[in-house]
LUMZAMAR-634206 format. One record per residue (C-alpha): x, y, z; residue number from 1; residue in three letters. Coordinates in nm, 2 decimals. Layout:
% LUMZAMAR-634206
X Y Z NUM ALA $
...
***
This chain:
% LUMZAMAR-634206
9.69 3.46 -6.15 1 UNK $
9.80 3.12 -6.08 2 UNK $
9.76 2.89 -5.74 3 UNK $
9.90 2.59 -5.62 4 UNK $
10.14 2.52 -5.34 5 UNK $
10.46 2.78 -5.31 6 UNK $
10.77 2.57 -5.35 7 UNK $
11.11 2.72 -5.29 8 UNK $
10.94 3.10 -5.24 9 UNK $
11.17 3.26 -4.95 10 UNK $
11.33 2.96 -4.82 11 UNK $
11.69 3.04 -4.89 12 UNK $
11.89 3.34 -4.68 13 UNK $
12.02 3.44 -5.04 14 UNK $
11.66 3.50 -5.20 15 UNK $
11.64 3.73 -4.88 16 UNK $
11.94 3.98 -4.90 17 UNK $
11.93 4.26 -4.65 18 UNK $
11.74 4.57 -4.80 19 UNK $
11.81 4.93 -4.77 20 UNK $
11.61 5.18 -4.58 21 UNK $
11.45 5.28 -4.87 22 UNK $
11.33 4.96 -4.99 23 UNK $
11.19 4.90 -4.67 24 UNK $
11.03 5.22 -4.67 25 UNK $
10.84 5.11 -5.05 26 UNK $
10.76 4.78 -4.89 27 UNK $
10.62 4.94 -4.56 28 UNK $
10.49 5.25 -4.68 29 UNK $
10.16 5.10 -4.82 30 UNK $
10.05 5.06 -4.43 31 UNK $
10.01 5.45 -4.41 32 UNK $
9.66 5.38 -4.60 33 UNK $
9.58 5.11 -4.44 34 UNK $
9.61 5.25 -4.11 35 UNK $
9.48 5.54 -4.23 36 UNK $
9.14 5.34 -4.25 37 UNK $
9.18 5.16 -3.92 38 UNK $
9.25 5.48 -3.73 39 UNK $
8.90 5.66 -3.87 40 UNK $
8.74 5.36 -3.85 41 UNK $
8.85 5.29 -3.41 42 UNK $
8.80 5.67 -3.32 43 UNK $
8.46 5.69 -3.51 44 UNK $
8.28 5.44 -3.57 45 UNK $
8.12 5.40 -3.19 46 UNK $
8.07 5.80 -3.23 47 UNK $
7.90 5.69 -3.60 48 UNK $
7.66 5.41 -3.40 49 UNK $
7.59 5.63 -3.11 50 UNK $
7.49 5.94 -3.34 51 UNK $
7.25 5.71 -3.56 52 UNK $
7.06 5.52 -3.21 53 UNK $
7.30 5.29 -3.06 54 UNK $
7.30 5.23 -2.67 55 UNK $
7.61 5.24 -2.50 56 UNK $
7.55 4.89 -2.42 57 UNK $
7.46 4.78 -2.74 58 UNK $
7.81 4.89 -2.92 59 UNK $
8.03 4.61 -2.84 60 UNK $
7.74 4.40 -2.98 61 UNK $
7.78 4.65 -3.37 62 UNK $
8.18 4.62 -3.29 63 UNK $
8.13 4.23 -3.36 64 UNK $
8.18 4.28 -3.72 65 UNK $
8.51 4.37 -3.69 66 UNK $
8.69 4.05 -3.54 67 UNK $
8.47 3.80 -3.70 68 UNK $
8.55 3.90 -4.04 69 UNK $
8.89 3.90 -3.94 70 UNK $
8.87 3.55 -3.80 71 UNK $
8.72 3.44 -4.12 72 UNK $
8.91 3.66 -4.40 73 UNK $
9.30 3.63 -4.29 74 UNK $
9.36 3.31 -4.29 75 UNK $
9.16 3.22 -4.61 76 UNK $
9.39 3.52 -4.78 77 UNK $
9.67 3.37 -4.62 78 UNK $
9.64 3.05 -4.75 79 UNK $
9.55 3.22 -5.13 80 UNK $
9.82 3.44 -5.11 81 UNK $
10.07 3.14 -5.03 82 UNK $
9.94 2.99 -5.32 83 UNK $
9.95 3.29 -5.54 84 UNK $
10.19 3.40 -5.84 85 UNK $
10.18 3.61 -6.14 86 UNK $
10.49 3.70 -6.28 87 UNK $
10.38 4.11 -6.30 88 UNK $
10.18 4.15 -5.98 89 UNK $
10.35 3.89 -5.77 90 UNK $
10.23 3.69 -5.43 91 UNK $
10.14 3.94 -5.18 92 UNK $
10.04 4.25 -5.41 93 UNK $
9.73 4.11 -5.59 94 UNK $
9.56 4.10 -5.22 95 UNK $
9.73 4.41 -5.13 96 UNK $
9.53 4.66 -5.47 97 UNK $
9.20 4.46 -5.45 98 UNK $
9.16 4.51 -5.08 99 UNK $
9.28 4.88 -5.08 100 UNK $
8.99 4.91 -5.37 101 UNK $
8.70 4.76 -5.18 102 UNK $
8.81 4.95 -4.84 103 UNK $
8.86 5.29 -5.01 104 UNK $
8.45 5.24 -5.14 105 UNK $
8.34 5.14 -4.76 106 UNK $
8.55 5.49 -4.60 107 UNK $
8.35 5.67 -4.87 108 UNK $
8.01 5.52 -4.77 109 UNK $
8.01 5.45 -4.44 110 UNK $
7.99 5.87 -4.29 111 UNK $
7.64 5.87 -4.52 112 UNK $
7.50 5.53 -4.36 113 UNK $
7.13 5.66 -4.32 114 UNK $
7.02 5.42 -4.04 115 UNK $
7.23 5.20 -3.76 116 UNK $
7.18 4.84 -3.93 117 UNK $
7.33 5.05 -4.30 118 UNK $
7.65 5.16 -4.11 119 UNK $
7.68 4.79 -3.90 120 UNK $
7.68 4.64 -4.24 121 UNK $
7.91 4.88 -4.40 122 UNK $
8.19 4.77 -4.07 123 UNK $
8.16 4.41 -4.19 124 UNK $
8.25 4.52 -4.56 125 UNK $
8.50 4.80 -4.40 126 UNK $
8.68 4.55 -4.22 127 UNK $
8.68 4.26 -4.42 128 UNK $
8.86 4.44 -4.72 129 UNK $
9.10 4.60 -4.47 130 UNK $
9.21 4.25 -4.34 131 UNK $
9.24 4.12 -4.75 132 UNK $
9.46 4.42 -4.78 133 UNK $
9.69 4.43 -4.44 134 UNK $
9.68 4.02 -4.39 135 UNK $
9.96 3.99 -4.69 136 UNK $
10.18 4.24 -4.56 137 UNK $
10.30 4.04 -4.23 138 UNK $
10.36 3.78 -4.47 139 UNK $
10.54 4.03 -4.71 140 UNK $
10.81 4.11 -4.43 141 UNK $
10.89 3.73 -4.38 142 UNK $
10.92 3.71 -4.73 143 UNK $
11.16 3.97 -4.85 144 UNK $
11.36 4.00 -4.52 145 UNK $
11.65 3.78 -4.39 146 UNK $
11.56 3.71 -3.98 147 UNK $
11.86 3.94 -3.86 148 UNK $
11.63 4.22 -4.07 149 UNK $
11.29 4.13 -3.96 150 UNK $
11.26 4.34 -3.66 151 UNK $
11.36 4.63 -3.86 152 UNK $
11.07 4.54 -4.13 153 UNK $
10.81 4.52 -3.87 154 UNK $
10.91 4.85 -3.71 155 UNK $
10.94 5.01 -4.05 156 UNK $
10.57 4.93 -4.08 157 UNK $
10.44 5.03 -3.68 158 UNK $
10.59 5.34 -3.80 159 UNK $
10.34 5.40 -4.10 160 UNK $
10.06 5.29 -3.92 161 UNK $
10.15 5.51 -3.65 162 UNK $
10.19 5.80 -3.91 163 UNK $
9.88 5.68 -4.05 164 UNK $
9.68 5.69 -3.74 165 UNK $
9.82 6.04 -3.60 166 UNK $
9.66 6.19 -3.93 167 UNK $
9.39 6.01 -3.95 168 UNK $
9.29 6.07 -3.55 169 UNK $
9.36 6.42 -3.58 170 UNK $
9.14 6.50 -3.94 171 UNK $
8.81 6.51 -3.70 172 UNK $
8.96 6.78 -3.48 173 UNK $
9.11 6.97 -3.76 174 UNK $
8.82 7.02 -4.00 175 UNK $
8.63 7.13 -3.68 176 UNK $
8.88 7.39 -3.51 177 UNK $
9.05 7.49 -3.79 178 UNK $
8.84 7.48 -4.11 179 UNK $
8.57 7.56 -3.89 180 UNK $
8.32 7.30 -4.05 181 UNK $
8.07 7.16 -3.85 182 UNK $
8.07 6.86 -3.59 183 UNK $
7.75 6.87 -3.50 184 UNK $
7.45 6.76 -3.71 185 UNK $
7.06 6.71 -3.64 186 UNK $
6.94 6.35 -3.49 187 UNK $
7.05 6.07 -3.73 188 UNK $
7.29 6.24 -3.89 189 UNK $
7.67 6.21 -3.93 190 UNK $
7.87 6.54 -3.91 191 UNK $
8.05 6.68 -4.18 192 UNK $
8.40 6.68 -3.98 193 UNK $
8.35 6.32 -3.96 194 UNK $
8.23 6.27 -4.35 195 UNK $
8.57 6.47 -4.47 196 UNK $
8.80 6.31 -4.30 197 UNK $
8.66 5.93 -4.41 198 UNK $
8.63 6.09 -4.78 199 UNK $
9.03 6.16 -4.73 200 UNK $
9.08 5.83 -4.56 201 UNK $
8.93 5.65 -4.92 202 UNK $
9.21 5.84 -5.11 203 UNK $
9.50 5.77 -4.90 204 UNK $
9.40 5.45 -4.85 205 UNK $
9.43 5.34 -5.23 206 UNK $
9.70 5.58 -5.30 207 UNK $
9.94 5.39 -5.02 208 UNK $
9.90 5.06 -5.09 209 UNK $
9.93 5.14 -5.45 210 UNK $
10.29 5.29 -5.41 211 UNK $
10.38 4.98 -5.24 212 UNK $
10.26 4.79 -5.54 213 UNK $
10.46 5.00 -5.78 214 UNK $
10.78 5.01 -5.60 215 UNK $
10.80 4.69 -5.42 216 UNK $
10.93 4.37 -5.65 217 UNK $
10.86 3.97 -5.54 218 UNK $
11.10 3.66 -5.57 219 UNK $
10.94 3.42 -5.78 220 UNK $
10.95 3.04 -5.70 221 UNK $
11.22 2.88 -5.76 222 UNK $
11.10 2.58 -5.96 223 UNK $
10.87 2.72 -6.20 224 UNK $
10.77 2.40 -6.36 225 UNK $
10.79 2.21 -6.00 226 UNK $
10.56 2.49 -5.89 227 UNK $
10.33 2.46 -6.14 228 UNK $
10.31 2.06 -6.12 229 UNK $
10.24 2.10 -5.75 230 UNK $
9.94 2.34 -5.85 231 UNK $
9.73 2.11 -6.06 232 UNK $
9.81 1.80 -5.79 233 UNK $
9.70 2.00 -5.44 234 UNK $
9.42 2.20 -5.56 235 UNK $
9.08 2.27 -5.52 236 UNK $
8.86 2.37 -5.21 237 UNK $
8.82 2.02 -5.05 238 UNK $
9.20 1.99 -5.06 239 UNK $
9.26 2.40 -4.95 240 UNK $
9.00 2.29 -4.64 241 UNK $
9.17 1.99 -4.57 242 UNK $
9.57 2.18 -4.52 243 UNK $
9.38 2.47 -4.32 244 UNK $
9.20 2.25 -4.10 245 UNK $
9.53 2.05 -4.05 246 UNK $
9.73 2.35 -4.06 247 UNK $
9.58 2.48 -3.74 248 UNK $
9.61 2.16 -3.52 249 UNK $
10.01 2.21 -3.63 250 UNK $
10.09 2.55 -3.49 251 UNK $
10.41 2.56 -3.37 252 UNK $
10.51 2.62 -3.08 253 UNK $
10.62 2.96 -3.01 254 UNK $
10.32 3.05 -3.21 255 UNK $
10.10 2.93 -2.93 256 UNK $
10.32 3.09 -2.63 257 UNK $
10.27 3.43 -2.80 258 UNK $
9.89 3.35 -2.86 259 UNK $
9.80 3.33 -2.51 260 UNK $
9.98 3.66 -2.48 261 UNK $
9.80 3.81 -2.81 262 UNK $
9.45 3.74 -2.62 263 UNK $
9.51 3.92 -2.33 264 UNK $
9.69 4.24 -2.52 265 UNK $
9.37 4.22 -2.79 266 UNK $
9.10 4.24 -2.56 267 UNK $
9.28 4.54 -2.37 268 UNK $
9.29 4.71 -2.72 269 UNK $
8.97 4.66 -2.80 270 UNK $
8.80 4.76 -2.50 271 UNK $
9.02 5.10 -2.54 272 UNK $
8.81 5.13 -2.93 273 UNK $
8.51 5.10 -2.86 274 UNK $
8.44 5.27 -2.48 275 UNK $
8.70 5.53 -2.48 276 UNK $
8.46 5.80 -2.65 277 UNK $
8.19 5.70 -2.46 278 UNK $
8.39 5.73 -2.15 279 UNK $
8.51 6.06 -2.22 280 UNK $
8.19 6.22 -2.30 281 UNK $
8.08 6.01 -1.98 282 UNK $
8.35 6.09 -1.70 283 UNK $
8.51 6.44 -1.84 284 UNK $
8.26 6.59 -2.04 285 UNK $
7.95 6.53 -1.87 286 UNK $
7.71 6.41 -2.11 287 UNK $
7.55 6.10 -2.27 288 UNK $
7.36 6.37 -2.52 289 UNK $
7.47 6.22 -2.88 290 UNK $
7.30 6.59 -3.06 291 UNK $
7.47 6.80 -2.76 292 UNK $
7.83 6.99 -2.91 293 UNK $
7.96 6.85 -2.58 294 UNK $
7.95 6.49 -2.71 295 UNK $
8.11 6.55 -3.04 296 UNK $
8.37 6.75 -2.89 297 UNK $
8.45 6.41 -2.67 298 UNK $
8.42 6.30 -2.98 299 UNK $
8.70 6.51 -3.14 300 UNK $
8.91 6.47 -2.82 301 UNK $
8.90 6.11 -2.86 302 UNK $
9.07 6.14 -3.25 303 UNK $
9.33 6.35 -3.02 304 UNK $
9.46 6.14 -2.77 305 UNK $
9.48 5.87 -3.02 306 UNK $
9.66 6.12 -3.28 307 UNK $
9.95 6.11 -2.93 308 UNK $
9.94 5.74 -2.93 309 UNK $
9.97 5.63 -3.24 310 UNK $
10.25 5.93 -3.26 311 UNK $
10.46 5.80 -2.98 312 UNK $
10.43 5.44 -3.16 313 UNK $
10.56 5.60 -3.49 314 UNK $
10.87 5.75 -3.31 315 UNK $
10.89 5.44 -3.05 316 UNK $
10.93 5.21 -3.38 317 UNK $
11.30 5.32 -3.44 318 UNK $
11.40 5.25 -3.11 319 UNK $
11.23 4.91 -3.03 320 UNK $
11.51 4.72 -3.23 321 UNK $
11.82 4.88 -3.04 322 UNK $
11.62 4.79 -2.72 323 UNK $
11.56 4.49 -2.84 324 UNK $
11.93 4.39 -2.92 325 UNK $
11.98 4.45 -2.53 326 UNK $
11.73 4.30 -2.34 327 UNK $
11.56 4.07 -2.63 328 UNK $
11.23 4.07 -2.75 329 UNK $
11.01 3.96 -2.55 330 UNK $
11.11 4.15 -2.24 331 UNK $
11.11 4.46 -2.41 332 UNK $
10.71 4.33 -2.50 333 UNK $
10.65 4.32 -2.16 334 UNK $
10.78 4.64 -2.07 335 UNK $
10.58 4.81 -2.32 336 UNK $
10.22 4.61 -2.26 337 UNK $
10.28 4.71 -1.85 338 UNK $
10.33 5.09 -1.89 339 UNK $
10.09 5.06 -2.17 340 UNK $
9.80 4.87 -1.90 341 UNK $
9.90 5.15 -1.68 342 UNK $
9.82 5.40 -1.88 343 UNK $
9.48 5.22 -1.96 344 UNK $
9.37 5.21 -1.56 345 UNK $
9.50 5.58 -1.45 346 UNK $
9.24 5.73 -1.75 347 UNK $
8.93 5.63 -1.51 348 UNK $
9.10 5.86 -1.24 349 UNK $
9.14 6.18 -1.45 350 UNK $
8.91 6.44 -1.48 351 UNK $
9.09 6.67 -1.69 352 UNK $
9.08 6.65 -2.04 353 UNK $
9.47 6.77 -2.13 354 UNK $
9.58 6.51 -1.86 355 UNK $
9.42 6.24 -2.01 356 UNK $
9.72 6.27 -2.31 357 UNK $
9.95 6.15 -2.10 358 UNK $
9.82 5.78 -2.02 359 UNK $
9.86 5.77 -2.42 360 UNK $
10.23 5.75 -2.39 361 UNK $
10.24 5.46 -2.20 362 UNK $
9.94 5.32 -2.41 363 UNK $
10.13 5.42 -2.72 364 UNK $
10.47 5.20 -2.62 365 UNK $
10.24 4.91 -2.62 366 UNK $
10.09 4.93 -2.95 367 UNK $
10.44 5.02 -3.10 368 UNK $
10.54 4.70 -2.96 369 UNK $
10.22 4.49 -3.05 370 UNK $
10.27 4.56 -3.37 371 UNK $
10.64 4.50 -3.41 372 UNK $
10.75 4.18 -3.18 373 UNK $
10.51 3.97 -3.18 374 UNK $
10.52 3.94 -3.55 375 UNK $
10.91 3.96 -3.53 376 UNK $
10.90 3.69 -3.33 377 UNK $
10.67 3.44 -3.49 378 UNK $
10.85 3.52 -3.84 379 UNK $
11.16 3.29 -3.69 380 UNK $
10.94 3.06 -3.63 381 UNK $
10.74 2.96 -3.91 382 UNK $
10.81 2.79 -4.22 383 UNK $
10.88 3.02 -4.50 384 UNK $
10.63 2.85 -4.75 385 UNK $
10.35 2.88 -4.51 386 UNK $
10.41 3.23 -4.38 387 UNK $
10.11 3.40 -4.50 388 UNK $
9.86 3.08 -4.40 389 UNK $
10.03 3.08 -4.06 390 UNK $
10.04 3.46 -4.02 391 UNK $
9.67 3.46 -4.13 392 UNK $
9.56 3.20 -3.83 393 UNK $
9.84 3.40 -3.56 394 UNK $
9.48 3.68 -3.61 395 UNK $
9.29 3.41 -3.43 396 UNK $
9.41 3.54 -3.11 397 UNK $
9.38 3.87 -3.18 398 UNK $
8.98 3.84 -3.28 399 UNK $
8.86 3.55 -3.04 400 UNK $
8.94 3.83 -2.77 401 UNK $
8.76 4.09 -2.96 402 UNK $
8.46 3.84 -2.99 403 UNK $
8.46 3.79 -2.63 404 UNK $
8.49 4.13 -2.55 405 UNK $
8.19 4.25 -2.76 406 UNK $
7.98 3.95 -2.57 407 UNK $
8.09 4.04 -2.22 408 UNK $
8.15 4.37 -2.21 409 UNK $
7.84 4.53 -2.28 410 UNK $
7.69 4.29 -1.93 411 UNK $
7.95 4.40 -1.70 412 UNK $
7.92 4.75 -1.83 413 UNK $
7.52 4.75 -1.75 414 UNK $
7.49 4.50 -1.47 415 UNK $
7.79 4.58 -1.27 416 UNK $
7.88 4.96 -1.35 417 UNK $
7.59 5.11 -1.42 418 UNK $
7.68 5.22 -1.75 419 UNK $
7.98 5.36 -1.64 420 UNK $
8.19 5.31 -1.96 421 UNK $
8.57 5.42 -1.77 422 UNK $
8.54 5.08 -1.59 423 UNK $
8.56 4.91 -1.93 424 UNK $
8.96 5.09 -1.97 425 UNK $
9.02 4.95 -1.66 426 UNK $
8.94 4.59 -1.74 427 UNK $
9.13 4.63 -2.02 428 UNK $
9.43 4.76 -1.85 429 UNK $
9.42 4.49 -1.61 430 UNK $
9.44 4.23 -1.90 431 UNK $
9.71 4.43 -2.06 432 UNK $
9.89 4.35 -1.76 433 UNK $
9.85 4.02 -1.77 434 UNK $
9.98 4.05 -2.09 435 UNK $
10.32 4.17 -2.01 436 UNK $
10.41 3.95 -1.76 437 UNK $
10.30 3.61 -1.97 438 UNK $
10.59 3.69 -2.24 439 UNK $
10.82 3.56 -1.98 440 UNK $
10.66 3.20 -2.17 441 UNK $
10.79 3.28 -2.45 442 UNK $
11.06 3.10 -2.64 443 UNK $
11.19 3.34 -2.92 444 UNK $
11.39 3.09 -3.12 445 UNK $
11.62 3.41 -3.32 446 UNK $
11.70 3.59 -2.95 447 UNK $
12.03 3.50 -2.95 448 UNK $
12.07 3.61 -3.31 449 UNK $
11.92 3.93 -3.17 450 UNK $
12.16 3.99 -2.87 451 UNK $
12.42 3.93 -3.07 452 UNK $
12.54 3.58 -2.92 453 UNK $
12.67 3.31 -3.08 454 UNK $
***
């Protein structure tokens, strides 16, 4: 595999033409797995921490794994993965086989963690090799796509991952009422419902990213030799330190207007992962009992209502460009992150489990749209031989909000709401809110492209 800077790589509109839905079905389809992974890992893993001795207020605290390894993996792969080629595997597809093979290992291990700091650790390794694999495919879209095609390409992908996640929420649920195995287990031990369905996750995982892999081609640079030269000149860690650090201080514009957006939608989101199980048990099932069949049915519940989320995303995808092309993208972000906030404060006034479906709607709009414009969006604005470095450092504001959630949270939960893990949706519906209304800050240099103006 070589390294070194990545000189002509995607820069002209012909090295992009337009593909057809098939080909960006190959290049998408690989987020199934990874999503696939994601989903088990949001709807279980505070179930998983609970069941082996966690305290409600000690879970955002475990959840801290996930956005610091974020923070430190993406834009480290970016930055590699900018600086990658090898004329079979390509730029993007080295990262994409080597995460999907460490991730599929930590879904297989992490259901038989044997004690709370074995199943904190495996998170860390979880995550980390999910972000080595997902990371490069943002980048992938900017690379392959013209700009008039990029919405499309990101919507092709919110719809895997939102295929991804309805499976992968629902696999709980369905070993339990259908297969009739187990979802309860004694003290300190993960049900087999739960073990199944990350043992599935491992195998999808790989098998995704590895048609994407197979089917999927990369343009080369353009300047071999001129590539190569560049290589042995800017190399080495001190120099890759030197171009991150400076990298960082150079974000342009747009990219920070959508940040300050990104860190109000992010800690919404990840307030919804890691309370909404204990909240349900809490508010609709009745019980704080991590042994009791009540809990675990929460539990279950929970893979349910994110099962309709992650489903309306999936059909939402196809229709987010054709709104889009009417109103532009960054209103149609707003609308979506509003309902979805919504959604996010009416779940602390229902009682009723079946209700509580229909906040996911609204909650299911916004993550469609999370994971489509904003990424749209800052593709038109980056510089195409820095699209993976800059893609890896947009993460920042998605896990600086995590990180701040996992500190706070756990405070206001104990201090100022008794435990009462519902109030933590509605903080997070509140900044979801916020959210929606700060894209009117946005400057989305291709919008006009996108309206169809001149």
């Amino acid at each position: 595999m070589s390294t070194g800077i990545s000189i002509g790589i995607a820069e002209k509109t012909e090295r992009t033409p337009r593909l057809s839905f098939w080909g960006l079905w190959n290049m998408s389809f690989g987020f199934l797995g990874i999503q696939f992974g994601f989903a088990l890992q949001n709807a279980n893993v505070s179930r998983i921490f609970q069941t082996l001795g966690a305290k409600i207020d000690d879970i955002p605290i475990l959840w801290i794994a996930a956005p610091i390894t974020g923070l430190l993996v993406q834009p480290i792969i970016g930055y590699l993965s900018d600086r990658t080629w090898h004329p079979k595997w390509g730029r993007r597809r080295p990262f994409f086989f080597v995460g999907a093979l460490l991730a599929s290992l930590a879904l297989f291990l992490m259901p038989n963690s044997s004690a709370l700091w074995m199943a904190a650790g495996l998170l860390w390794i979880m995550d980390a090799s999910i972000n080595i694999s997902m990371e490069p495919f943002r980048a992938f879209v900017g690379d392959k796509l013209p700009s008039s095609q990029r919405t499309s390409g990101f919507a092709m992908q919110t719809f895997f991952i939102g295929m991804g996640a309805v499976v992968a929420s629902l696999l709980p649920y369905f070993f339990t009422n259908t297969l009739h195995i187990k979802n309860t287990a004694p003290a300190g031990i993960i049900p087999d419902s739960v073990k199944y369905s990350f043992y599935i996750g491992a195998v999808v995982f790989l098998g995704a990213v590895l048609w994407t892999v197979l089917t999927t081609n990369e343009f080369p640079p353009e300047d071999i030799k001129k590539w190569e030269e560049e290589k042995l000149r800017k190399s080495g860690i001190f120099h890759g330190i030197i171009e991150i650090t400076e990298g960082i201080f150079k974000m342009p514009k747009t990219m920070l207007q959508l940040a300050v957006v990104q860190f109000f939608t992010w800690l919404a989101f990840f307030s919804m992962w890691i309370y909404t199980t204990a909240g349900v048990a809490q508010g609709v099932y009745h019980t704080t009992n991590t042994t009791s069949r009540d809990f675990q049915d929460a539990g279950d519940w929970v893979g349910i209502m994110f099962m309709v989320y992650n489903g309306i995303s999936a059909i939402v995808a196809f229709f987010l460009p054709v709104v889009a092309a009417r109103i532009g993208r960054k209103y149609t972000h707003m609308l979506c992150l509003i309902l979805g906030g919504a959604g996010l404060i009416s779940m602390f006034f229902i009682q009723d489990k079946n209700i509580l479906l229909f906040p996911m709607i609204g909650i299911g709009l916004a993550w469609a749209s999370t994971l489509t414009m904003p990424y749209a969006i800052l593709a038109g604005a980056l510089p195409p031989n820095k699209m993976g470095f800059y893609m890896g450092v947009f993460n920042f504001f998605i896990v600086i909000p995590q990180i701040l959630a996992a500190a706070i949270l756990g405070f206001f939960i104990r201090k100022l709401f008794h435990n009462e893990s519902m109030y933590a949706l509605v903080i997070g519906g509140v900044s979801m809110v916020i959210a929606g209304f700060l894209n009117v800050i946005i400057n989305d240099k291709d919008d006009k492209k996108i309206l169809g103006h001149k």
